[in-house]
BAVEXLUM-819332 format. One record per residue (C-alpha): residue number from 1; residue in three letters; x, y, z. Coordinates in Angstrom, 3 decimals, decimal comma, padded with zeros to 6 digits, m for minus. Layout:
// BAVEXLUM-819332
NODE   pos   code         xx         yy         zz
NODE   NUM    Ala          X          Y          Z
...
// end
This chain:
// BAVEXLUM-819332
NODE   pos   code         xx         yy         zz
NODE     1    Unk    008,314    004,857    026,826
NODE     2    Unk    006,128    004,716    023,694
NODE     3    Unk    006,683    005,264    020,301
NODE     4    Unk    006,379    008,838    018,608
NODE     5    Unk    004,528    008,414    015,142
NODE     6    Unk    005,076    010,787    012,208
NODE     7    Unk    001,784    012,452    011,724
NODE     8    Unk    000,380    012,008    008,209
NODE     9    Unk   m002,444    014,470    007,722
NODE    10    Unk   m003,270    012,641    004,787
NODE    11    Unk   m004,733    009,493    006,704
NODE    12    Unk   m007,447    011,827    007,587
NODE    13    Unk   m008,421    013,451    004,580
NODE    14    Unk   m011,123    010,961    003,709
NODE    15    Unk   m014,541    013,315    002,618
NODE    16    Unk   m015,072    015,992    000,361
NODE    17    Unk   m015,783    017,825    003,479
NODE    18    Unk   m012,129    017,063    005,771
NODE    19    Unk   m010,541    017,983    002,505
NODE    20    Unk   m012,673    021,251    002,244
NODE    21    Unk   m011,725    022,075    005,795
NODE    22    Unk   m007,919    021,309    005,693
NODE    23    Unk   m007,906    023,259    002,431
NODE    24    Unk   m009,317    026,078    003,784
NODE    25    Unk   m007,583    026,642    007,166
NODE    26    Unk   m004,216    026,025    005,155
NODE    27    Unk   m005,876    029,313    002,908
NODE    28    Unk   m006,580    030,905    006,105
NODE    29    Unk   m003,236    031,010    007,360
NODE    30    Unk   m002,447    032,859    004,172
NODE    31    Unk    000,652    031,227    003,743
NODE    32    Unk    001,055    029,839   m000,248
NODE    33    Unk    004,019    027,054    000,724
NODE    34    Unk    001,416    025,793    003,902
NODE    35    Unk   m001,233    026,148    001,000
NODE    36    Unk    000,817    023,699   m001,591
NODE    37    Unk    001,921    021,192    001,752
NODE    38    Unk   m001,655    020,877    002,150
NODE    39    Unk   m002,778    020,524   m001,414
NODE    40    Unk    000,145    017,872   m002,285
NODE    41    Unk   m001,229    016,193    001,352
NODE    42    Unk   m004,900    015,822   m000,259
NODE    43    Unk   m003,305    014,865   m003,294
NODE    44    Unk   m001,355    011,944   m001,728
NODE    45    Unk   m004,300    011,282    000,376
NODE    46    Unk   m007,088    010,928   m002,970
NODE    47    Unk   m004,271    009,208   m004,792
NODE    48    Unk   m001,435    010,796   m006,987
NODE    49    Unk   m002,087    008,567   m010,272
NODE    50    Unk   m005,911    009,336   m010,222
NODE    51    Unk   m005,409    012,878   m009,556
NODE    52    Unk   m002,905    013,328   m012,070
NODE    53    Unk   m005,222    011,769   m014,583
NODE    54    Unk   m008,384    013,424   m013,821
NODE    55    Unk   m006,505    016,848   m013,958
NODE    56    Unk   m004,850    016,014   m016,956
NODE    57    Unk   m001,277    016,747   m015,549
NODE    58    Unk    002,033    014,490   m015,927
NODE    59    Unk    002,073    012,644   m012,407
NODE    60    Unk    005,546    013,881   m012,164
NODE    61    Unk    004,532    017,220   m012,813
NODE    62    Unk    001,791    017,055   m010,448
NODE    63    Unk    004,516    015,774   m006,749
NODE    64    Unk    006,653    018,867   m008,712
NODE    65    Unk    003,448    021,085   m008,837
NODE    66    Unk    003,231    020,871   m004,833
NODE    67    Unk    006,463    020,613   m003,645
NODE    68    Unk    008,298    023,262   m000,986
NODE    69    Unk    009,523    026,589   m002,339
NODE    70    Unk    007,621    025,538   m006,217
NODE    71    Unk    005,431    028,597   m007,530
NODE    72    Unk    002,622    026,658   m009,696
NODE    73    Unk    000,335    028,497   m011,709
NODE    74    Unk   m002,807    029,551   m010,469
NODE    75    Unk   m004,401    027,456   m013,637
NODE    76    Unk   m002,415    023,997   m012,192
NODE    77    Unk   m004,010    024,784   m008,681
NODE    78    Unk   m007,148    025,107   m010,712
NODE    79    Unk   m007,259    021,926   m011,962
NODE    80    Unk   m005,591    019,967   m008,928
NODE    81    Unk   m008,958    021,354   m007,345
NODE    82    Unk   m011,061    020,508   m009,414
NODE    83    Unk   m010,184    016,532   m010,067
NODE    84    Unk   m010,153    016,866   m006,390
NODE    85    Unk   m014,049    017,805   m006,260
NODE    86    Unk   m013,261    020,674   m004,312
NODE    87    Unk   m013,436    024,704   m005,908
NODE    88    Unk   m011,706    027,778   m004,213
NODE    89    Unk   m014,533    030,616   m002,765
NODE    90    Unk   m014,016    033,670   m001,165
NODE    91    Unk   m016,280    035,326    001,662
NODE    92    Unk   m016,281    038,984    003,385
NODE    93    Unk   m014,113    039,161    006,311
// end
């Protein structure tokens, strides 16, 4: 029998544009906890210390910021995004 891996999203988040995507089907599921796994999955994938110091947030602060059941502020998310190089849109249903 072979081996079952864990699957770690974050080995594929490599482009501005597989981060788009994940971000938005995790928005699509409308679902903020799936939302913050995801974000704190780009995150880990872009790496924590760079993030934390492009968005100007304690790196601490930042694995709390995205952790299950937290509530950040919509101003944290914000700025997560943005060091990310990624920005929230809507579009008509």
């Amino acid at each position: 029998m072979g081996t079952i891996h864990e699957f770690d999203a974050a080995k594929f988040l490599t482009t501005p544009e597989s981060i788009s995507e994940y971000l938005s089907a995790a928005l699509e599921a409308n679902n903020p906890e799936l939302f913050l796994l995801a974000l704190g999955d780009v995150a880990r994938s872009s790496g924590i210390k760079g993030i934390a110091e492009t968005s100007g947030l304690g790196r601490e602060s930042l694995y709390k910021s995205v952790s299950p059941g937290k509530k950040p502020r919509f101003e944290t998310v914000m700025r997560i995004l943005g060091s990310l190089g990624v920005q929230l849109t809507t579009k008509a249903r």
